[in-house]
C-alpha positions, -999 to +999 in steps of 0.1 A: +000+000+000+014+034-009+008+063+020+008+097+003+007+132+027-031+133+025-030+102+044-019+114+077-056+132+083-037+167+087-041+196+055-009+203+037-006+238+045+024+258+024+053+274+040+044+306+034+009+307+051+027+292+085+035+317+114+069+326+112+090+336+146+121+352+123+142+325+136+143+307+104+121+276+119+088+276+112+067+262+148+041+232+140+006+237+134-023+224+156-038+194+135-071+207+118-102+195+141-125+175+114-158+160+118-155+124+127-154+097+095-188+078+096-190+044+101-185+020+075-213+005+057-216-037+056-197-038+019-166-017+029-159-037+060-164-071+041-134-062+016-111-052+042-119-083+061-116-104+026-080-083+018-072-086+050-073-125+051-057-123+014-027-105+029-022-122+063-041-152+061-007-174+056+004-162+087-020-182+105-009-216+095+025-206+105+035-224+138+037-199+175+073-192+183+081-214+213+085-181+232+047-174+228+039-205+238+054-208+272+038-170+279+004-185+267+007-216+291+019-195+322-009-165+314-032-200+314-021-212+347-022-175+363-058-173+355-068-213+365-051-201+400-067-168+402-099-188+396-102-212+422-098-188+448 
């Protein structure tokens, strides 16, 4: 996926039309307040859910580090212990 600048959810707002402090850096700008996005309809969800398995969905028959595991199994046995108090 390419990103472009109109991505980031902030205006592009020239040089020129910043505040300037004479010091040769122009400060930042406050991020433009917007109107929330509304929510996506059925359709739109179901093609990011259908890319999304497209792009990912090999990394689910790829085996858990043996790292993950042992954090799984003792996050398991914290909450059987926790649970039978």
């Amino acid at each position: 996926m390419t990103r472009h600048a109109s991505d980031s959810g902030l205006d592009a707002v020239p040089a020129t039309a910043a505040p300037h402090n004479g010091s040769g850096i122009i400060p930042a700008l406050p991020p433009t307040v917007r109107e929330p996005a509304p929510p996506l309809g059925r359709e739109a969800r179901r093609r990011i859910g259908r890319n999304l398995r497209l792009l990912y969905g090999d990394v689910l028959h790829q085996p858990l580090p043996d790292r993950f595991t042992a954090l799984l199994d003792s996050l398991s046995s914290q909450s059987d212990s926790q649970g039978s108090q």
